[in-house]
N, C-alpha and C positions, 0 to 999 in steps of 0.2 A: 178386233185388236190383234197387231201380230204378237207372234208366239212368245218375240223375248221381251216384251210389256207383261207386267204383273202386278198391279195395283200399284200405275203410274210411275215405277221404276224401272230401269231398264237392268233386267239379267247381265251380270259381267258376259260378255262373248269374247273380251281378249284376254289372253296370255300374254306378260311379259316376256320378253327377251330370255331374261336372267332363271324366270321360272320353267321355261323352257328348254334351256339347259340342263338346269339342276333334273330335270324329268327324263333329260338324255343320260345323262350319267346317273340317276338312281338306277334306270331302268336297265343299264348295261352292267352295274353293280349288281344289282340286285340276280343277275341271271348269270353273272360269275362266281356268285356265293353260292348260286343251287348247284351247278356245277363244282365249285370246288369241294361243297359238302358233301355233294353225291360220291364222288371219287373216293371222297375222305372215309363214307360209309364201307364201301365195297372193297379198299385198303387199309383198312384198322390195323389189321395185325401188323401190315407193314411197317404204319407211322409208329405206333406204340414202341415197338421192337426200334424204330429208329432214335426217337424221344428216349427214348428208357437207356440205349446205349450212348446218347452225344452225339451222335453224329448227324441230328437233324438240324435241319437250314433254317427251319423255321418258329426259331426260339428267341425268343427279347433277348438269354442269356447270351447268345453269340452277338449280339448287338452291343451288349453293354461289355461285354470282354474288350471289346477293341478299344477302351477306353480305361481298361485296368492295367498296371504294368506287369502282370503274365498272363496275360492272355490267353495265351499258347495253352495254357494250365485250365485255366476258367474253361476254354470254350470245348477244350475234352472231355471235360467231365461230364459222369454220368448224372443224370437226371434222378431222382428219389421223390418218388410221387405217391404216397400210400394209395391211393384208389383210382391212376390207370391204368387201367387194362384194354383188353380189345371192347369187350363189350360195354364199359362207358364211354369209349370213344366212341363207338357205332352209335350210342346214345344221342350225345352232345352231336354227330354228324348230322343225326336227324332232325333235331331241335335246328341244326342251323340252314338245315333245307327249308321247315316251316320258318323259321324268322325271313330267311333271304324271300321264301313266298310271299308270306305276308308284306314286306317292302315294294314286292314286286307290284302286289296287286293295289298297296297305297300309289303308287307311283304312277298307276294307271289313272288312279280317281284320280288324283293331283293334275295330271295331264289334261282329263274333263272338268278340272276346276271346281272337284270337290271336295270337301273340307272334311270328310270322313278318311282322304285318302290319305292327311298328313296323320289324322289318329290311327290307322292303319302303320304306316308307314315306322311312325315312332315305338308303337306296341313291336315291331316285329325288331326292331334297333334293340329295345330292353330286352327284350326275349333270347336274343343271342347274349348277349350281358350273363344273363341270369342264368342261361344255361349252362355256360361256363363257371361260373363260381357253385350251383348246385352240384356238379360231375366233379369238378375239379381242386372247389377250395380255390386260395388267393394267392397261388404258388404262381411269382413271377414268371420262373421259367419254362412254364408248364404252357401258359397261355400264346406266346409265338403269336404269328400273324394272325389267331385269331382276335386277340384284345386290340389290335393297328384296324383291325378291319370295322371292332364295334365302336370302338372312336371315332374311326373315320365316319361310323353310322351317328355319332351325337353330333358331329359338326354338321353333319346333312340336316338333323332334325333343326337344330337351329338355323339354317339358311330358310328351310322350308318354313319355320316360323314366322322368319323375316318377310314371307310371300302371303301370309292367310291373308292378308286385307284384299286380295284379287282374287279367294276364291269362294266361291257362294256354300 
C-alpha cells in the first residue's frame, strides 16, 4: 500500500491556496516579531526613556490624538506608567521573542499540514497578549504597536481556523 493510504483513506497531501498564503505571511510575521523584539531587548533603555518622554512613534496614544481636537497637546504628553522601566521591558521583549517563536514554529507545522501547528501558533498569539497586560497592566498608551501586532495575531488565529478542515 502506498505511504499516503491509511486505513483506506487517503492522507491530505494538498494545501490550499489561501492556507498557503496565510503560511507565507505568518512565517514572515512571525520572524519580524523576533527581530523587532530582539532589537526591543538590546534597546530598552532607549524605548523606555522614549515612551516615558512622548516622543515615541509607537503608541495608540499618538493615533488616537489625530482625532482629538488638541492634539498637538495629547500627543506631547508624557506617558505615566507605574511599572516601566528598562527591565520589564527587556522582559515583555523576551516574552515576545518566545510568542513570535512559538508562531514561527506553529507556522512551520501548518505549512506540513499539521494541526498541532495552529495550537502552536495561537498559544504563542496569547502569550504575547498576556505578556503585555502581566508587565504592563491595561494602560492604552503603553501598549503601541505591540497590542496592532497581537491583533493582528487573533485575526491570524481565526483565518487559520477557517483552514483546520485541510489539516491532518
Amino acid at each position: 500500500m502506498p505511504d499516503e493510504l491509511q486505513d483506506g483513506e487517503q492522507l491530505h497531501t494538498h494545501r490550499s491556496l489561501f492556507l498557503s498564503i496565510l503560511c507565507i505571511l505568518g512565517f514572515l510575521a512571525s520572524l519580524a516579531g523576533m527581530f523587532q523584539n530582539g532589537r526591543g531587548y538590546f534597546k530598552a533603555e532607549e524605548a523606555v526613556t522614549n515612551i516615558q518622554s512622548g516622543n515615541s512613534k509607537t503608541q495608540l496614544k499618538n493615533l488616537f490624538s489625530m482625532f482629538s481636537s488638541s492634539s498637538s497637546a495629547t500627543a506631547n504628553t508624557p506617558v505615566s506608567i507605574s511599572n516601566l522601566n528598562v527591565e520589564n521591558y527587556q522582559k515583555f521583549s523576551l516574552g515576545g521573542v518566545l510568542a513570535s517563536l512559538l508562531c514561527l514554529v506553529g507556522t512551520v507545522l501548518m505549512w506540513k499540514l499539521q494541526k498541532n501547528g495552529f495550537y502552536a501558533f495561537a498559544l504563542g498569539t496569547f502569550f504575547n497578549i498576556i505578556t503585555h497586560f502581566l508587565l504592563f497592566g491595561d494602560n492604552i498608551s503603553a501598549m503601541g504597536l505591540s497590542i496592532v501586532a497581537a491583533l493582528g495575531g487573533l485575526v491570524f488565529v481565526m483565518l487559520y481556523g477557517s483552514q483546520l478542515k485541510s489539516m491532518d
